[in-house]
GUMARFI-526877 format. One record per residue: residue number from 1; residue in one letter; x, y, z of N, C-alpha, C in turn. Coordinates in steps of 0.2 Angstrom, whole numbers, plus 5000, padded with zeros to 4 digits. Layout:
<pts>
PT_nr_rest_n.xx_n.yy_n.zz_ca.xx_ca.yy_ca.zz_c.xx_c.yy_c.zz
PT_NUM_A_X_Y_Z_X_Y_Z_X_Y_Z .
...
</pts>
This chain:
<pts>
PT_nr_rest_n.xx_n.yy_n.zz_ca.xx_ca.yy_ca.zz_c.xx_c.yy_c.zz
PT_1_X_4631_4816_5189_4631_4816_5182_4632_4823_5179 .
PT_2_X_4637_4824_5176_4637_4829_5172_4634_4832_5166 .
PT_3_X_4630_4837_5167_4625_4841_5165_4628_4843_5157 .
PT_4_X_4624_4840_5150_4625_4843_5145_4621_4848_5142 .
PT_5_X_4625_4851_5137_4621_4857_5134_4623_4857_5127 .
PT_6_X_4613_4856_5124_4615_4855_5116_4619_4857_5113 .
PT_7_X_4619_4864_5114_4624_4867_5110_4631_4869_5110 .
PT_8_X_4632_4863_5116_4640_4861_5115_4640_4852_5111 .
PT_9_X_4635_4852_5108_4634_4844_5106_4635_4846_5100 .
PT_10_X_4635_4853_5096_4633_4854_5089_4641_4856_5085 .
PT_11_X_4641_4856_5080_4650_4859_5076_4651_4868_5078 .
PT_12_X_4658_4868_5079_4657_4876_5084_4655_4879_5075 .
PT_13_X_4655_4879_5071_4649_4885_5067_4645_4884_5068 .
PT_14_X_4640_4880_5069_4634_4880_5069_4633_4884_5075 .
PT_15_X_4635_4884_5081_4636_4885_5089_4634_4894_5087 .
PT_16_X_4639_4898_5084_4637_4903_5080_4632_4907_5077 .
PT_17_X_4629_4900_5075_4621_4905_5070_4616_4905_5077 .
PT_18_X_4612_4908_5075_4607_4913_5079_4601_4907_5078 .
PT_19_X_4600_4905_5073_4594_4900_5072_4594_4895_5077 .
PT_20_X_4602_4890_5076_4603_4886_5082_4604_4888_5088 .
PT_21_X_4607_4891_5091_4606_4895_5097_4598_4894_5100 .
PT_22_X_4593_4896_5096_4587_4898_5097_4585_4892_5098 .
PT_23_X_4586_4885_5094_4583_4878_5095_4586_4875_5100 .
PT_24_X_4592_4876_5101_4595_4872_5107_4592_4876_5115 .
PT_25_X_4592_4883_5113_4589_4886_5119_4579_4881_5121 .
PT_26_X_4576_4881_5117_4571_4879_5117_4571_4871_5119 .
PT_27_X_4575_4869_5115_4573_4860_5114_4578_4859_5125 .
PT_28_X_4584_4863_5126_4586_4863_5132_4584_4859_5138 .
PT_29_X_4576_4862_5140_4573_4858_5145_4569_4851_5144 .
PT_30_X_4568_4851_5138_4566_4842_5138_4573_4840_5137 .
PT_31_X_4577_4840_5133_4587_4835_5135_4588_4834_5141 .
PT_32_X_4586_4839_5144_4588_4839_5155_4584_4833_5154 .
PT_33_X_4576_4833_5154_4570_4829_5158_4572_4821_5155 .
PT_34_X_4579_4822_5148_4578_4815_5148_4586_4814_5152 .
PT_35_X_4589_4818_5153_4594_4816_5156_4595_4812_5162 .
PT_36_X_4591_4817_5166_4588_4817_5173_4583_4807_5173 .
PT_37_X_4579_4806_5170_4575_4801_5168_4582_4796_5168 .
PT_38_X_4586_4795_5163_4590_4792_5160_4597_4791_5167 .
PT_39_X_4597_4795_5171_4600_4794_5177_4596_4791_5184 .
PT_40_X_4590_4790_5185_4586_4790_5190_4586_4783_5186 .
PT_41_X_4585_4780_5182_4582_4775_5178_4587_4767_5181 .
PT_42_X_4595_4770_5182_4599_4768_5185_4600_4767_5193 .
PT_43_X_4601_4773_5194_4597_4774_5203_4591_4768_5207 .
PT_44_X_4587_4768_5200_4580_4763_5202_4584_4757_5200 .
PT_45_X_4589_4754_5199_4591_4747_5201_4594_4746_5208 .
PT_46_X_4596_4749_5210_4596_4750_5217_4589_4751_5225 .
PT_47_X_4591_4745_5228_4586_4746_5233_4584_4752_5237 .
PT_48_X_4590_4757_5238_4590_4761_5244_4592_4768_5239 .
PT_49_X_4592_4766_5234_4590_4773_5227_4585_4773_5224 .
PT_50_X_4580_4771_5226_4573_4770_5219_4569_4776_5222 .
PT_51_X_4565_4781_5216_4561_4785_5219_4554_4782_5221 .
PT_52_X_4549_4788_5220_4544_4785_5222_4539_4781_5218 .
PT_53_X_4540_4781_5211_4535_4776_5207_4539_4770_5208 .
PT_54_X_4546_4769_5208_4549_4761_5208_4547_4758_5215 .
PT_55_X_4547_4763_5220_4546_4760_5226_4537_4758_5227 .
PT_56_X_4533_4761_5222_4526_4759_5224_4525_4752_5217 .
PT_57_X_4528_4751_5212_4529_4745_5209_4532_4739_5213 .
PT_58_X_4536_4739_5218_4540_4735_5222_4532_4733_5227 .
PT_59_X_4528_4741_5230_4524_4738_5235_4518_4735_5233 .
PT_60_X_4517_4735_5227_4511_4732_5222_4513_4725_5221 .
PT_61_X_4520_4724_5220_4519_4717_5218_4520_4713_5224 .
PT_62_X_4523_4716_5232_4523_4712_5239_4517_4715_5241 .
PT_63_X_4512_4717_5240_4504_4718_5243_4504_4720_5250 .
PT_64_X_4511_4726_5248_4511_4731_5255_4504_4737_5254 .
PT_65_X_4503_4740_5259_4499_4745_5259_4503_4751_5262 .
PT_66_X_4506_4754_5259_4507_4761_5260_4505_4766_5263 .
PT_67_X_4507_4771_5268_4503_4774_5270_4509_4782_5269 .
PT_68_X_4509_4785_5265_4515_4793_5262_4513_4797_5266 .
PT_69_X_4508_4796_5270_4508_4803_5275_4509_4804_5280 .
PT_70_X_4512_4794_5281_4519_4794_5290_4523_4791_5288 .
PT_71_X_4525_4788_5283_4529_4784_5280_4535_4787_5276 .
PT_72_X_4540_4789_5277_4546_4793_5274_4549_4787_5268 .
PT_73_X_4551_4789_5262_4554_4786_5256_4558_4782_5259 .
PT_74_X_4561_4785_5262_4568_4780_5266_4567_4772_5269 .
PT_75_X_4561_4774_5274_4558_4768_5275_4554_4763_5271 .
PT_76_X_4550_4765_5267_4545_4763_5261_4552_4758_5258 .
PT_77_X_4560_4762_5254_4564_4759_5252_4567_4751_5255 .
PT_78_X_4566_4755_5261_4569_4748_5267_4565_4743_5268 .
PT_79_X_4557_4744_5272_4554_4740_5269_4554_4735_5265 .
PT_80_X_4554_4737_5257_4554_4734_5252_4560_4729_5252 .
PT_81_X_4565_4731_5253_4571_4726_5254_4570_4722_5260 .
PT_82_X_4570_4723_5264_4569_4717_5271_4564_4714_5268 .
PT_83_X_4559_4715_5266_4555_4710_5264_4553_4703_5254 .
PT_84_X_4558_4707_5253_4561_4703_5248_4568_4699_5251 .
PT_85_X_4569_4703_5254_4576_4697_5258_4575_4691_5261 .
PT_86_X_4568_4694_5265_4568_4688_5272_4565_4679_5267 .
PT_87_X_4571_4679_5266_4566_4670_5261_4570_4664_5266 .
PT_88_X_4566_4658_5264_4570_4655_5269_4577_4651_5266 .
PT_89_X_4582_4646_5270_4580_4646_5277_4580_4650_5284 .
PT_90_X_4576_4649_5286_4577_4653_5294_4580_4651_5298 .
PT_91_X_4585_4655_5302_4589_4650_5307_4590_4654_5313 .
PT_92_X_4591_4656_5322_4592_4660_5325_4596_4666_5322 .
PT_93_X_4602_4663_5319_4605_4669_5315_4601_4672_5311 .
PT_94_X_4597_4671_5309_4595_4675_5302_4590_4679_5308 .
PT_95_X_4588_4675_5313_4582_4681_5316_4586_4685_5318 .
PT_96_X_4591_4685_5321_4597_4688_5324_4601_4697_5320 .
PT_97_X_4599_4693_5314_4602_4699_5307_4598_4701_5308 .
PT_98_X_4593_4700_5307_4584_4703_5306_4584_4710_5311 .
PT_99_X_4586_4707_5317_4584_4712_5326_4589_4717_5323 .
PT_100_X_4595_4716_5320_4600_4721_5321_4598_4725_5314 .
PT_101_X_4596_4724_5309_4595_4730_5304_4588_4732_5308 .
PT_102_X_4582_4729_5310_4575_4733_5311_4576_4738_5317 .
PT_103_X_4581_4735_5325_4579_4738_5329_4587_4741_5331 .
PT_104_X_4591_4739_5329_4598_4742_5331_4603_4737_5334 .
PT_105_X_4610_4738_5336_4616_4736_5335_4615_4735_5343 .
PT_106_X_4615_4731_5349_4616_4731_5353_4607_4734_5357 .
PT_107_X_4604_4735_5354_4597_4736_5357_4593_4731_5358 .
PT_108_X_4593_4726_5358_4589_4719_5356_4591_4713_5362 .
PT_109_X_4588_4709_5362_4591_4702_5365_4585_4698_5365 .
PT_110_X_4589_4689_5362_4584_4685_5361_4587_4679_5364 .
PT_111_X_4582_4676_5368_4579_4671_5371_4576_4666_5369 .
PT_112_X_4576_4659_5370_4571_4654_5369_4570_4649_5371 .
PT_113_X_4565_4647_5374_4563_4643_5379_4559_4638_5373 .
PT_114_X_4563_4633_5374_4563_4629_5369_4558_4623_5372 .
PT_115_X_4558_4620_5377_4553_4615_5380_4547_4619_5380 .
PT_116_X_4545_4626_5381_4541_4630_5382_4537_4632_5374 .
PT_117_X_4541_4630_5371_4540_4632_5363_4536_4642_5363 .
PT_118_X_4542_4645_5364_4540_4651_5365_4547_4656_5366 .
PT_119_X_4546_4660_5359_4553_4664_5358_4553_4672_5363 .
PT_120_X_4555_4674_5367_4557_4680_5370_4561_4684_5366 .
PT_121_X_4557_4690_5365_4563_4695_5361_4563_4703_5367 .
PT_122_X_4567_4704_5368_4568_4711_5370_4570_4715_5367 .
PT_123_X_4567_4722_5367_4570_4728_5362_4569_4733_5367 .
PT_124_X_4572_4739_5364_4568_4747_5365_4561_4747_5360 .
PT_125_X_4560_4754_5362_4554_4755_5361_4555_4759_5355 .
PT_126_X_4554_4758_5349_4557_4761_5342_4549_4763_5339 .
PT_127_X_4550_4769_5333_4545_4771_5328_4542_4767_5327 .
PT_128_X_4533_4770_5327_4528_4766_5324_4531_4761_5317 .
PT_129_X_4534_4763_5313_4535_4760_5306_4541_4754_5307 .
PT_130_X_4544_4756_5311_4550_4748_5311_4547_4742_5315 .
PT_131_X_4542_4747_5322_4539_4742_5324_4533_4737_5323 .
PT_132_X_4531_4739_5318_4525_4736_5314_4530_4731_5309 .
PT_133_X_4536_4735_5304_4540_4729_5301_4541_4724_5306 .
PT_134_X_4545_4725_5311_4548_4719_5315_4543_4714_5317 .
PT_135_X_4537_4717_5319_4531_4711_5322_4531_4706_5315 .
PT_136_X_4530_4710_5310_4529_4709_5303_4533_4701_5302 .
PT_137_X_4540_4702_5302_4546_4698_5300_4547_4695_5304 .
PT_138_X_4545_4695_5313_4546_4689_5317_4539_4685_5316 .
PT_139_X_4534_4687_5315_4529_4682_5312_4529_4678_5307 .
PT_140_X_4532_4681_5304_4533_4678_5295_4537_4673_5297 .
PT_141_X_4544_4675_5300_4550_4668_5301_4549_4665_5307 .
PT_142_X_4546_4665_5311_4546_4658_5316_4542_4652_5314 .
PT_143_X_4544_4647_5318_4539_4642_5316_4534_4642_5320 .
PT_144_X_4529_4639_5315_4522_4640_5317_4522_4637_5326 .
PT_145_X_4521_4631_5327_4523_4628_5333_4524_4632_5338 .
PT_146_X_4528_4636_5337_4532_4642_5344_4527_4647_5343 .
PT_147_X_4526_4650_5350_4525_4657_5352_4531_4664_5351 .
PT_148_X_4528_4667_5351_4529_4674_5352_4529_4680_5356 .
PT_149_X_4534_4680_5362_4532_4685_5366_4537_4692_5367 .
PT_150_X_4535_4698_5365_4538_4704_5364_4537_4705_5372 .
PT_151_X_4546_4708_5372_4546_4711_5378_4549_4718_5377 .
PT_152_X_4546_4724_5375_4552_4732_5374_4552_4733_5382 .
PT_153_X_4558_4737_5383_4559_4739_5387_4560_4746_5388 .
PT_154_X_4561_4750_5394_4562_4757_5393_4565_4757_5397 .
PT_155_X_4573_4762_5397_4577_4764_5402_4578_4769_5403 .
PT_156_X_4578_4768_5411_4579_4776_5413_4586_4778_5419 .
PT_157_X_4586_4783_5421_4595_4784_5425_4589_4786_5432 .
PT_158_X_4590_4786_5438_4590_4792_5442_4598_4793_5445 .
PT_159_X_4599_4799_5444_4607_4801_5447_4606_4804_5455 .
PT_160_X_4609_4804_5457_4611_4803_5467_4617_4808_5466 .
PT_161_X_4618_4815_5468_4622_4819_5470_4626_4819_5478 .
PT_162_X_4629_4819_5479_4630_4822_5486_4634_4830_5486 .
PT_163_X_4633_4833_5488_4636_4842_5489_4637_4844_5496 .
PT_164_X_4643_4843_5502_4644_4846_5506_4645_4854_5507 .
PT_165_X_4643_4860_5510_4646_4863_5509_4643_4868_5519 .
PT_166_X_4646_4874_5520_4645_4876_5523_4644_4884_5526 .
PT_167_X_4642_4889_5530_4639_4894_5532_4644_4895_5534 .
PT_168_X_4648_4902_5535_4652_4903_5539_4648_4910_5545 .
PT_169_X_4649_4911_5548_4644_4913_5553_4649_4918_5559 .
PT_170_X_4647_4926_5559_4650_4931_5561_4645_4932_5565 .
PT_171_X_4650_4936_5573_4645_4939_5578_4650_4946_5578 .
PT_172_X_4643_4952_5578_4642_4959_5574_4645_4961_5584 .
PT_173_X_4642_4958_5589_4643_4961_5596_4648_4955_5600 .
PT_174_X_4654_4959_5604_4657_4956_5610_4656_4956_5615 .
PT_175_X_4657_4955_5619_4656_4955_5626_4664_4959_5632 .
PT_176_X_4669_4959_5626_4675_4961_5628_4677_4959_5633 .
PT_177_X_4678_4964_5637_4682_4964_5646_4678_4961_5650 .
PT_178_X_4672_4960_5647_4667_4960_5654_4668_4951_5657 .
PT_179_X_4668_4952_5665_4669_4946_5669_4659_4946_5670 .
PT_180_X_4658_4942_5666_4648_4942_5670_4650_4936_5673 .
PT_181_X_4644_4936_5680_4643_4933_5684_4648_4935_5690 .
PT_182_X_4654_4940_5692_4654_4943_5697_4652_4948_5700 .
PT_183_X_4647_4954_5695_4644_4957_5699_4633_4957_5696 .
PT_184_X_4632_4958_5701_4625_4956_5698_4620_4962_5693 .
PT_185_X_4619_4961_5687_4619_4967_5682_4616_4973_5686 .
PT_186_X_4612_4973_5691_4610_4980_5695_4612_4981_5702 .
PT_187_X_4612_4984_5705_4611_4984_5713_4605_4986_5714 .
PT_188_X_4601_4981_5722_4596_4982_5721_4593_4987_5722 .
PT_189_X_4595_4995_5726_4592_4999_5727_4593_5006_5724 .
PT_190_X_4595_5004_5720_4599_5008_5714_4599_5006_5708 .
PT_191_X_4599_5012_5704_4598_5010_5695_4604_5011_5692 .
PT_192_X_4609_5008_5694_4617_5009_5695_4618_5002_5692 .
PT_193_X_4619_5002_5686_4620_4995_5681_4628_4993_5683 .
PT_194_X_4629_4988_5684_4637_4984_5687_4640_4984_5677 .
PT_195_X_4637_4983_5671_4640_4982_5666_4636_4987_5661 .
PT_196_X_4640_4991_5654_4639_4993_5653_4637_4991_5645 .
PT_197_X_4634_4994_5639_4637_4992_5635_4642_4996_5629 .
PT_198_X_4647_4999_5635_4655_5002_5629_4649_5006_5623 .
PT_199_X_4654_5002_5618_4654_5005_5613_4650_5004_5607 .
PT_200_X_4646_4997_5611_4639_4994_5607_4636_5000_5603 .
PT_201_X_4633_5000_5597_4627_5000_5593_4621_4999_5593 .
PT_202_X_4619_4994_5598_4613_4988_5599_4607_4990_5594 .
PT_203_X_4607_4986_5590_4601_4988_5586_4603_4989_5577 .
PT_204_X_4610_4993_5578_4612_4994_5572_4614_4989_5569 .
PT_205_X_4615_4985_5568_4617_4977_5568_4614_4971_5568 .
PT_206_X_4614_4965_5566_4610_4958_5570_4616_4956_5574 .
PT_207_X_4614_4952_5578_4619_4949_5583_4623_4944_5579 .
PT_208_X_4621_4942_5572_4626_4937_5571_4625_4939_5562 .
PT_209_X_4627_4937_5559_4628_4938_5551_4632_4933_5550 .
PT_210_X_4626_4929_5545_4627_4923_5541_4631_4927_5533 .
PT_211_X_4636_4923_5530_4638_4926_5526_4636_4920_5517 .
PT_212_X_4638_4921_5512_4635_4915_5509_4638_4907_5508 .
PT_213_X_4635_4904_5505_4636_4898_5506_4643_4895_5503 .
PT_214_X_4646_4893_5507_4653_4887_5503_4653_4882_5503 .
PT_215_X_4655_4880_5497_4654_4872_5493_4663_4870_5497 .
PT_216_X_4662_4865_5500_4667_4860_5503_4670_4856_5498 .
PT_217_X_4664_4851_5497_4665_4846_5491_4660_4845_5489 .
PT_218_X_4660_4849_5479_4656_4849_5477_4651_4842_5472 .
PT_219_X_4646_4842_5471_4644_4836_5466_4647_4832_5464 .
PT_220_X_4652_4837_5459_4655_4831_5452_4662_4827_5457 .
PT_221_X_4662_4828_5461_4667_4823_5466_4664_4818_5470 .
PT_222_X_4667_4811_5467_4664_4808_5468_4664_4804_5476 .
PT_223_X_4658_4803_5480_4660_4801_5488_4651_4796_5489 .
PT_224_X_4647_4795_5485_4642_4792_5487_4645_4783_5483 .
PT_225_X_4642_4778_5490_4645_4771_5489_4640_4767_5487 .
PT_226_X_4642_4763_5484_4635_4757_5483_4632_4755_5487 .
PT_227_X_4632_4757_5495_4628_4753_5497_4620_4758_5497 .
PT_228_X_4625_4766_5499_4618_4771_5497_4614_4769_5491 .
PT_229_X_4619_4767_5484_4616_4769_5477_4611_4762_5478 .
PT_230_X_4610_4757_5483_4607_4750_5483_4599_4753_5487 .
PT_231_X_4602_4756_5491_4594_4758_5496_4592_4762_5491 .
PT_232_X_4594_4767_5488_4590_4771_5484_4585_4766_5479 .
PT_233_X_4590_4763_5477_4585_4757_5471_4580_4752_5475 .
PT_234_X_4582_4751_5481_4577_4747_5486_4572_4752_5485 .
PT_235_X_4572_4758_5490_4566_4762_5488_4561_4764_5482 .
PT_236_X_4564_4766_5476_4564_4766_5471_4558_4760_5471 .
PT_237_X_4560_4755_5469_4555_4748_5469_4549_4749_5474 .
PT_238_X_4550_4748_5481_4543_4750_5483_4541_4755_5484 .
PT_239_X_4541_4759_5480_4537_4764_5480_4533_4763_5474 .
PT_240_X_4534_4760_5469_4531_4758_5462_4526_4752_5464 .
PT_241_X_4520_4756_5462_4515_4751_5464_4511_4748_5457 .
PT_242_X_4511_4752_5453_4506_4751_5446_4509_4753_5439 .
PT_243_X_4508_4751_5435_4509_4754_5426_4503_4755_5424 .
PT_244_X_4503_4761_5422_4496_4762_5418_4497_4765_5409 .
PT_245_X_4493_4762_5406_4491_4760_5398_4489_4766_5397 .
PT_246_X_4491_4772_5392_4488_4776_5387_4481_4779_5392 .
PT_247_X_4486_4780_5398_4480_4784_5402_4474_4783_5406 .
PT_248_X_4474_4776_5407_4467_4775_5408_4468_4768_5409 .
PT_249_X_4471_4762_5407_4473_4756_5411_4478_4752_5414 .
PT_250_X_4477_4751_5421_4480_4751_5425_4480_4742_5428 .
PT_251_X_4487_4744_5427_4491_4736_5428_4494_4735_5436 .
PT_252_X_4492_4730_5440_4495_4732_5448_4498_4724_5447 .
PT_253_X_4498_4719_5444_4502_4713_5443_4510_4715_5441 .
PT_254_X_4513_4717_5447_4520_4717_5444_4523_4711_5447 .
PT_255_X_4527_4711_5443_4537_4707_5446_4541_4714_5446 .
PT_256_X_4545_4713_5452_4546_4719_5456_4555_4716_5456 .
PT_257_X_4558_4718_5456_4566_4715_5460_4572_4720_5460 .
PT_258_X_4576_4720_5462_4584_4724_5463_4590_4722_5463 .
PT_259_X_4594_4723_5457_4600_4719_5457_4606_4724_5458 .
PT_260_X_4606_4724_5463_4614_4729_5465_4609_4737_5465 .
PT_261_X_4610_4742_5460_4606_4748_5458_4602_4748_5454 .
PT_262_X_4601_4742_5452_4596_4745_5446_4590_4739_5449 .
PT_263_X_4582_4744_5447_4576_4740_5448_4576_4738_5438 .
PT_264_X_4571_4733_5441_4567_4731_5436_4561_4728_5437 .
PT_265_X_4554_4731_5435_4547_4730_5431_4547_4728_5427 .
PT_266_X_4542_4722_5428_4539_4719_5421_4529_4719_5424 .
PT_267_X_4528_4723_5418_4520_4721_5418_4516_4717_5411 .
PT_268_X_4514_4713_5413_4509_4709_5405_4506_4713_5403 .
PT_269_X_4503_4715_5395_4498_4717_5394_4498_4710_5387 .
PT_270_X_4487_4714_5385_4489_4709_5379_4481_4714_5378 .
PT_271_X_4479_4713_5372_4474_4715_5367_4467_4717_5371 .
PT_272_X_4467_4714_5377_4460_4715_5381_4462_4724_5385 .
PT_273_X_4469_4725_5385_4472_4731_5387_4470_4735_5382 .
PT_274_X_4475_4734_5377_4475_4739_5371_4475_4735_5365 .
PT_275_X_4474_4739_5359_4478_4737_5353_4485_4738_5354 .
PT_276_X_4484_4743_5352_4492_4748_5352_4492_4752_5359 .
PT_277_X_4499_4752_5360_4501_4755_5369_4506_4763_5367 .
PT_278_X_4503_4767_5367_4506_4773_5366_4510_4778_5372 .
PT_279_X_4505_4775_5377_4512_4779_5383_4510_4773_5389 .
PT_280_X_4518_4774_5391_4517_4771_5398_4519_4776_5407 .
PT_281_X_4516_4775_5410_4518_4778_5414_4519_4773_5423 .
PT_282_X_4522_4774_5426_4525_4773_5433_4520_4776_5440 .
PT_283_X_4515_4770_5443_4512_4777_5448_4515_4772_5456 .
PT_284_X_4513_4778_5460_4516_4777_5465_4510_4773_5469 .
PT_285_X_4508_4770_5475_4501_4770_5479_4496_4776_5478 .
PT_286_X_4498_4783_5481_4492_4786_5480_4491_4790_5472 .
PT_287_X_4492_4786_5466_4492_4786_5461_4496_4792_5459 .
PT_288_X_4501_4795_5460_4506_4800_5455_4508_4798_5452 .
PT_289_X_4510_4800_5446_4515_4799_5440_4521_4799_5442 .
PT_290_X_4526_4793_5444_4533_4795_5442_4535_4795_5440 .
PT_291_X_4536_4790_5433_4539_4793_5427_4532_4793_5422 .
PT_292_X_4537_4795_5416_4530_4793_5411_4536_4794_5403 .
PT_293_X_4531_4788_5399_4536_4789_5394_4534_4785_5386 .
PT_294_X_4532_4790_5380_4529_4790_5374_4531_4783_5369 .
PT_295_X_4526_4778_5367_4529_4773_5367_4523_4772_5358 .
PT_296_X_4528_4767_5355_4523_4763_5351_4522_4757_5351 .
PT_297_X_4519_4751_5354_4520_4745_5354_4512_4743_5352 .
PT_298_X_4512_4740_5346_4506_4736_5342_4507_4728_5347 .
PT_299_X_4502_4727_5350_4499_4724_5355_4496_4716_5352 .
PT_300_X_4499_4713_5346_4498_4707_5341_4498_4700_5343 .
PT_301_X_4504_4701_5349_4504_4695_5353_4507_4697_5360 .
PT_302_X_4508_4691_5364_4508_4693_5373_4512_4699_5373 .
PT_303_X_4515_4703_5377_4518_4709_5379_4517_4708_5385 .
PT_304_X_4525_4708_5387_4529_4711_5393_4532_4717_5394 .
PT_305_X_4527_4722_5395_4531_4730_5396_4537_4727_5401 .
PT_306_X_4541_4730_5401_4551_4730_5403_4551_4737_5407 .
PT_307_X_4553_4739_5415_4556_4745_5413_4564_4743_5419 .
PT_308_X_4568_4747_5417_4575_4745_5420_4578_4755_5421 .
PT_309_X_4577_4753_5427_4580_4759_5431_4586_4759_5436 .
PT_310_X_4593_4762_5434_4598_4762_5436_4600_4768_5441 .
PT_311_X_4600_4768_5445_4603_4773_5451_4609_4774_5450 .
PT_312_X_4614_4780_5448_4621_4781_5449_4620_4785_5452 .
PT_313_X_4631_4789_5450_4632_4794_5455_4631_4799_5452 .
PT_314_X_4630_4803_5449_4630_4810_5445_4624_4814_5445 .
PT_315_X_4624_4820_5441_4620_4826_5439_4616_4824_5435 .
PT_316_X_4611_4829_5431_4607_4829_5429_4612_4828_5421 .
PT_317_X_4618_4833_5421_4622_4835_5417_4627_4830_5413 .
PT_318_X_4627_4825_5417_4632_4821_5417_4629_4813_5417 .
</pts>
């Protein structure tokens, strides 16, 4: 919006005198405050442009509670739309819309086990504020009769390099001309050596000198085969003995399995664990940590922690 100024609003004589000059300079910042008002006013008919009194109007009359000290306007605005949107009817598709605006484009998968009257959802593991919406908007839209069970997931890579390379390895001392084993290095009765050492140094030198390392075939070339990238994910699996909750509860009920490279964990929690699951971590038997990883998941109905770990061929880099 293009910024006015009174005193290009006035006849060019008046623009001239000194008095108006003076009153347009003064009256100035209120004309901005109403322009500004008067632009913002239009903005606020808009979902995803309303500032923060239209957005706390919006949350007063859906009996949201607010929280401005972790809640960014951005989301506050989204909120308020998804939750004016969701009316009925509800139909998997429309839960299906729902998963793609709250949790992302390909991040999601739903299941339903319909004899079983119980919906499976799969996600990543998203911010405290979409994940409190989402439980929010799948509670809201399923029917009552069905269950609810959240499974987030977390994915991780372990990469498999393989590096041939080799020492090339120099001797500092020869042996030259010498025929050893025809005559015997002394004679017995005599200090009369049969071999000499010429021209030897002995001492000034090591007898062999390694030189530095050469790379034959390096990492990024690729030469590891599926069946290695399988045992490693075999392994990988037994050695995963427990999950443990926000440091301190520890889950040893797993399902364990391997499909080609990639493992996959699943352990249950529910409400008797936690409310809310803020990290999870990976232990071995004698209790290490092999992975570990920062989580929000509000604990409101069953939970299946997900993890899915793929073994490829690459670096760290890559």
């Amino acid at each position: 919006m293009t910024k006015l100024r009174l005193i290009d609003l006035l006849p060019p004589w008046y623009a001239e005198v000194l008095d108006y000059q003076a009153i347009c300079e003064a009256e100035q910042p209120m004309f901005d405050d109403v322009q500004a008002a008067a632009a913002q006013l239009l903005l606020n008919l808009g979902w995803l442009t309303m500032d923060v009194d239209a957005v706390k109007l919006w949350e007063q009359a859906l009996k949201i509670m607010a929280d401005p000290t972790t809640e960014s306007l951005d989301f506050r605005r989204f909120r308020v739309l998804n939750r004016v949107a969701t009316k009925p009817p509800y139909t998997q598709r429309f839960l299906e819309n729902k998963l793609g605006e709250l949790v992302g484009k390909g991040m999601w998968s739903v299941s339903i086990d319909y004899p079983g009257y119980t919906i499976y959802i799969e996600r990543t593991a998203q911010s405290m504020n979409y994940t409190l919406e989402l439980e929010w908007t799948i509670n809201h839209i399923k029917p009552a009769h069905m269950a609810y069970v959240s499974r987030p997931y977390i994915d991780a890579v372990v990469a498999v390099a393989e590096r041939v390379s080799y020492i090339p390895v120099g001797w500092n001392y020869r042996l030259g001309s010498w025929k050893l084993g025809e005559l015997p290095f002394s004679n017995d009765h005599s200090t009369q050596y049969n071999y000499k050492l010429g021209t030897w140094a002995l001492g000034d030198q090591p007898f062999v000198s390694r030189e530095g390392e050469v790379v034959a075939k390096p990492e990024s070339t690729p030469s590891v085969k599926p069946p290695m990238l399988a045992d490693a994910a075999e392994a990988i699996m037994q050695n995963v003995f427990a999950v443990r909750v926000n440091g301190s509860s520890v889950i040893t009920a797993l399902q364990k399995s391997v499909a080609g490279s990639q493992v996959q964990i699943i352990a249950a929690a529910s409400q008797s664990i936690a409310d809310v699951i803020t990290k999870e971590e990976l232990l071995d038997g004698l209790g290490n940590v092999l992975s570990s990883a920062d989580v929000y998941i509000p604990v409101t109905s069953a939970v299946q922690l997900i993890y899915r770990i793929t073994v490829r061929e690459g670096t760290n880099g890559q």
